[in-house]
N, C-alpha and C positions, 0 to 999 in steps of 0.2 A: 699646313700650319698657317696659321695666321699671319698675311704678311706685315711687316715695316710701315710700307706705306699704304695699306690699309686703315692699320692702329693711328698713324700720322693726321690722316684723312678723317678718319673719324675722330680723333680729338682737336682739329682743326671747325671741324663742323659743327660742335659742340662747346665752341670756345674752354676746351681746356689745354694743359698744360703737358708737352712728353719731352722726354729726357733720356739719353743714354749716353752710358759712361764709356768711357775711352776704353777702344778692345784692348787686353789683357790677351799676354801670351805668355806660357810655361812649356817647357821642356821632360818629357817626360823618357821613359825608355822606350816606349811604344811611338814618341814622336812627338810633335808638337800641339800641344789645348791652345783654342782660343775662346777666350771668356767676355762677354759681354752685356751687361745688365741695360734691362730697358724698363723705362715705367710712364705712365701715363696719367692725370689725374681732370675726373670733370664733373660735370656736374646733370644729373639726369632726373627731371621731376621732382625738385629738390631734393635731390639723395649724392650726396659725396659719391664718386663711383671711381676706383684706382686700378690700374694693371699692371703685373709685375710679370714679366719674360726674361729672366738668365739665361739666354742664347749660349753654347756650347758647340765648340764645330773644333775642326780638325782632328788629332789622333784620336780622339774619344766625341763621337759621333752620338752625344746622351745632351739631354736638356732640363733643367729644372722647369716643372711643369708651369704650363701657364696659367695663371690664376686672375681672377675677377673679386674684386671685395668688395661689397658695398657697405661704407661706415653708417650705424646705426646712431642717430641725431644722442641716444643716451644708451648705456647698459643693460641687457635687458634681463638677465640673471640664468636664462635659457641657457641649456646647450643644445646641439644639434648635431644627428650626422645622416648624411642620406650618400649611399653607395649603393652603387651597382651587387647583388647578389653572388657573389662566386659560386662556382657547381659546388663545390665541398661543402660551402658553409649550407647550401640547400639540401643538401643531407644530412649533414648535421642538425640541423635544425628540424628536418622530417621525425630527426631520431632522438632528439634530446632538444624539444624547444625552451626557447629561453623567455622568460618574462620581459627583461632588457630592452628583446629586441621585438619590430612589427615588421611585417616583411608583405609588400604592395606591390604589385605588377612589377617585381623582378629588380623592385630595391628594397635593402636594407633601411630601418629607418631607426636611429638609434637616439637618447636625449629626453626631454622634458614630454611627458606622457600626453598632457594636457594639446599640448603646441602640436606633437602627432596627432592626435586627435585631430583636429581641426584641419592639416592640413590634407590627413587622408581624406576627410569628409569634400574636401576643397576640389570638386575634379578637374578643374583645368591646371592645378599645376600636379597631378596624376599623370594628368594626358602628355604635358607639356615633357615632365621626366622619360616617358616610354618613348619619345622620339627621339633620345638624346642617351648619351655614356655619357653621364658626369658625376663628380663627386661635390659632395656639399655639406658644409660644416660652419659649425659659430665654435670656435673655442674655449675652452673652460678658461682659456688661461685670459682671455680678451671676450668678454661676450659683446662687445660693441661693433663686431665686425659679422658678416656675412662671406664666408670664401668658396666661392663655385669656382671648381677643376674641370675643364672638359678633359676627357681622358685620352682625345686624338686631337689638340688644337681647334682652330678656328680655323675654318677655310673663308666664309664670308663675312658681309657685312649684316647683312640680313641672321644670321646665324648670331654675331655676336650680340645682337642687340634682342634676339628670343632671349639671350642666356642674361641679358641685362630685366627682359619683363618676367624671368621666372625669381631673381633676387627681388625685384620689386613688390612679386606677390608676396612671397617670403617675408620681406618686411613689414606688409599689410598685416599680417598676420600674426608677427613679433608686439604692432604696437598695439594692435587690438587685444593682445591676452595680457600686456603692460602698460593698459589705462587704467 
């Protein structure tokens, strides 16, 4: 997992701004939760870039995933979702394909046809996904955001900042089909 003062360091470096809230502790019957939100906010090639880590420790040893958003300067009407293939859904899909969905070196690719298009056609951020577990989505509910999940944390610095140039393509990509 991505440490503390990794996150520190690199939004130090970057002249931005991080923040965590005062641990939070509850009692449970399995024993004691410690609760602690951390967030990060800077600024990368002119692109707002924010991170949000809910740290969870003690009797319940689970953590709200950590997440990367990069805010989108306007709306872009897009949705997106890119995930990792599950085995099932790869059968399923062998045996019942879906229009919905396009399925690229072993990701799901779900959203705005057009915007697929483009990005499969796009090989380096193909390439860039097959080296990585992560999840990535613009949500219907907010499409001015970009939110990549690595699905195992961050261990580097170098690592976090591939996951910073593959949002970057991403949005290359956003403003170009929203000129």
């Amino acid at each position: 997992m991505f440490s503390v003062n990794l996150l520190k360091n690199f939004v130090e470096k970057n002249n931005g701004t991080y923040t965590e809230e005062v641990i939070k502790e509850a009692f449970s019957p399995i024993g004691k939760m410690i609760y602690q939100p951390k967030s990060a906010y800077f600024i990368i090639a002119g692109s707002k870039i924010s991170v949000n880590l809910n740290e969870v420790g003690g009797a319940i040893p689970t953590a709200e995933p950590f997440r990367i958003i990069l805010h989108l300067h306007n709306k872009c009407e897009n949705t997106l979702e890119i995930y990792p293939i599950p085995f099932w859904e790869r059968i399923l899909q062998s045996v019942f394909p879906s229009k919905s969905i396009t399925i690229k070196d072993h990701y799901i690719f779900k959203g705005d046809k057009k915007l697929i298009q483009d990005l499969i056609k796009e090989k380096s951020i193909v390439s860039k996904l097959k080296k990585q577990r992560i999840y990535i989505r613009i949500p219907k509910e907010n499409t001015s955001k970009i939110i990549l999940t690595p699905a195992r944390g961050i261990e580097t610095e170098t690592e976090f900042e591939y996951f910073i140039t593959i949002l970057k393509i991403l949005e290359e990509k956003i403003n170009f089909l929203n000129v």
